[in-house]
N, C-alpha and C positions, 0 to 999 in steps of 0.2 A: 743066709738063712732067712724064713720067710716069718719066722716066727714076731710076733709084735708089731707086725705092720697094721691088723685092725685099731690097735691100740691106739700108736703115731698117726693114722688116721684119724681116731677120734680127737685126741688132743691137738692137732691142725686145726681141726674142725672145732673145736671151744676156742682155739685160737683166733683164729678167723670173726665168731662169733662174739669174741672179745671187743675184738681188734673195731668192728664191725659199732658197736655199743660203744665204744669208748670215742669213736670218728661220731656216731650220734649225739653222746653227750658234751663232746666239745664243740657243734654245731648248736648244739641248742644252751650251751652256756655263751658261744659266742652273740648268737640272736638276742639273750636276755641281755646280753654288754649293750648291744648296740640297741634293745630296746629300754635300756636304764638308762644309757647319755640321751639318746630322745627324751626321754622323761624329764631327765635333769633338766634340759636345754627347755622345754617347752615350761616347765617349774619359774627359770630363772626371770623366762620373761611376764609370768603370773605375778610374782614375786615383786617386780620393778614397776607393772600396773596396779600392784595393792599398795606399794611405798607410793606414790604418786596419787592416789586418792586418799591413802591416812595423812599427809600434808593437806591436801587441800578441804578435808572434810575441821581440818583445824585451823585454817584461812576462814573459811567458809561459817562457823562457829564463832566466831566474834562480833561481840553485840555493838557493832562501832557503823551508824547507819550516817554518819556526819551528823555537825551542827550548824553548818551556814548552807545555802544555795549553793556555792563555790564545789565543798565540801563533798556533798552528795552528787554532786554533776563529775568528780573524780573518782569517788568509790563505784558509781556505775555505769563509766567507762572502765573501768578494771576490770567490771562484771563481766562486761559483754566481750573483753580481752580470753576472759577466765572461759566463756562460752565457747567461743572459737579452738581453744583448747581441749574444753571437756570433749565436743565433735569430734576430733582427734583421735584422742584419747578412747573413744566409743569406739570408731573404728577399729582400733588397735586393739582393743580388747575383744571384739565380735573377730580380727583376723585370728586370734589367738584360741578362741573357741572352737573354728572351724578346725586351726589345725589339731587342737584335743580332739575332736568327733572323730579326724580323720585316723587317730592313733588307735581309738578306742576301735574305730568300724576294721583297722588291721589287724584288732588282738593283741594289743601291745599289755603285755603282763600287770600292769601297774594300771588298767581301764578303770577300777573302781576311783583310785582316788585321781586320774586324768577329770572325769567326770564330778566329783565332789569342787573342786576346786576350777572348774568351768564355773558351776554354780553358784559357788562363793563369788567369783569375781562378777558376776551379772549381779549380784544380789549387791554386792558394796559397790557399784557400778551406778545402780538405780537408788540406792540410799546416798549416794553423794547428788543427783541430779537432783531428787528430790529436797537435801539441803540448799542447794543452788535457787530452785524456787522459789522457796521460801525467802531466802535473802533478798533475792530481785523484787518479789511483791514488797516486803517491808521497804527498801530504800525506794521503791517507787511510791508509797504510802509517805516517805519522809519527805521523800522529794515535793507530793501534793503537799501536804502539812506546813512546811516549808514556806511554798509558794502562796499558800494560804496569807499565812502570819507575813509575810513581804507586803503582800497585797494591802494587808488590812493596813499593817504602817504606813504604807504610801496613802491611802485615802484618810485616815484619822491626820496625820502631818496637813495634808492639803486643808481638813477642818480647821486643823489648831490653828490656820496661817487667817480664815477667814476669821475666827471669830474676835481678830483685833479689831475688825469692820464693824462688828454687830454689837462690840463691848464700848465702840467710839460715844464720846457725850457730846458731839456737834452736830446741835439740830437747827442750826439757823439764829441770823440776826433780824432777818426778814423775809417777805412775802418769795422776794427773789433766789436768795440763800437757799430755804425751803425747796423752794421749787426744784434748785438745782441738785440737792441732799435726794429726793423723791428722788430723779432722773437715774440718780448715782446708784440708788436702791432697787429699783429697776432692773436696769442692768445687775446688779448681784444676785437679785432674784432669780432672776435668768440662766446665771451663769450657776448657780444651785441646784436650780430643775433638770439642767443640762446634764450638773454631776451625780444628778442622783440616776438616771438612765445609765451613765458610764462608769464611776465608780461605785456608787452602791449598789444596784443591782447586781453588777458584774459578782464583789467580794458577796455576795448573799448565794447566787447560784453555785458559783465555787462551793459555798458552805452545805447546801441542800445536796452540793453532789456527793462532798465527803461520808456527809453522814449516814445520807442514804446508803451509802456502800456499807456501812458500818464501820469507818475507818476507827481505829483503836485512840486514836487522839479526840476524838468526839466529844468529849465534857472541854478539853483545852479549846477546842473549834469555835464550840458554843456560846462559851463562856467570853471570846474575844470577840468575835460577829456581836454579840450581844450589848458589849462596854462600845464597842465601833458606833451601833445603830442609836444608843443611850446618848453618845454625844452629838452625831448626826442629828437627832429631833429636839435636843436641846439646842441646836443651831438655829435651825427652821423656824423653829418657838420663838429665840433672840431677834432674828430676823425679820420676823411677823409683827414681835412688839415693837421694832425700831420703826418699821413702817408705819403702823400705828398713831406712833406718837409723833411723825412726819407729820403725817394725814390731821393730826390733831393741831400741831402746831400749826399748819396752814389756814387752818379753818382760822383760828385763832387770828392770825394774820391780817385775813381778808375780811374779817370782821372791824379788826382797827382800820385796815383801808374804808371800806365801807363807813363808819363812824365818823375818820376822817373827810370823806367826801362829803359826807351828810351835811355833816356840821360848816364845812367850807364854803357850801350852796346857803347853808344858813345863814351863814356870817352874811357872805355875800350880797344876802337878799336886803340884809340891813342897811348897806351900802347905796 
């Protein structure tokens, strides 16, 4: 019988149309799998570049700039270790962007937060470089500061050693002594004028450059430069009176020569 064959037609036909929708939706629930594990996967490696900048943003954050010479010339070489890393790390992060743009420019379901968390990571990306900055200017400000205060000790030492010379009470037993004391003097004077071209100009400009810059230690700078040049002119000053009192005692001297000569031609004449 023919009877119910439109029917079994149509119900084929919703069949089909079923069948048809259900082969769709498990296409397009497969596509979302496989665009969720992309997701995942491209997440884990965002995830592994944000752990790796929250350590270092806590490295990076420690107010430990050294206290010796030694000290500071190890913490920034670790900087510039930290630098060749960060590079790295940059790359890694800009490969990880591209491959979000590229999920995003496919339509991968999950585009908004691919894109959010692109962003995030360029953003703590550039706030970790810009703490690295900062670091590097201050240990390199420590390092000058440093090399300041080195400086100033090696030229005030070198003073304190002269002025056992200018603090000495041997000015001679005569015309000849004298003369010899002068000679001696001389030559120190000399060798003063020499150190003020070489060490104190030198630790002065070092000081004129810091300040200039505005270096953050600038009252500590000043205040040492300052006790440095205080004992420096009190030197000069010792120096100047020692010569002085040479100069005085020889006159002295050559006046008893003199006196004696006089007097000797005198006697003499009585003879």
């Amino acid at each position: 019988s023919n009877l119910g064959v439109p029917e079994i037609e149509q119900r084929l036909k919703l069949l089909n149309q079923a069948w048809a929708e259900l082969k769709q939706l498990a296409a397009t629930r497969g596509q979302k799998l496989d665009e969720s594990l992309t997701y995942q996967q491209f997440l884990a490696k965002v995830e592994e570049e944000e752990a790796w900048i929250t350590e270092k943003q806590q490295l990076l954050s420690v107010e430990d700039y050294g206290d010796t010479m030694a000290a500071v010339q190890g913490l920034l070489k670790k900087h510039e270790a930290f630098e060749t890393d960060f590079a790295a790390h940059g790359e890694r992060c800009k490969d990880i962007c591209e491959a979000g743009e590229a999920l995003i420019k496919a339509g991968n379901h999950r585009a908004d937060a691919i894109g959010q968390r692109c962003n995030q990571l360029r953003n703590k990306l550039e706030q970790l470089g810009a703490l690295a900055n900062r670091r590097k200017v201050r240990l390199n400000d420590n390092s000058a500061y440093l090399q300041f205060m080195w400086k100033a000790d090696v030229v005030e030492s070198w003073i304190a050693d002269k002025e056992t010379h200018v603090r000495s009470e041997e000015f001679g037993r005569d015309l000849s002594t004298v003369q010899t004391l002068l000679t001696k003097q001389e030559t120190f004077d000399a060798g003063l004028h020499a150190f003020e071209h070489e060490g104190i100009q030198n630790i002065t400009t070092l000081k004129e450059r810091l300040v200039d810059a505005g270096h953050e230690q600038t009252p500590s700078i000043q205040k040492r430069h300052a006790d440095v040049i205080t004992r420096w002119q009190k030197l000069l000053a010792d120096s100047d009176a020692r010569k002085q009192r040479l100069l005085r005692m020889q006159d002295q001297f050559r006046q008893i020569e003199e006196l004696y000569l006089t007097f000797a031609k005198k006697a003499s004449a009585f003879n």
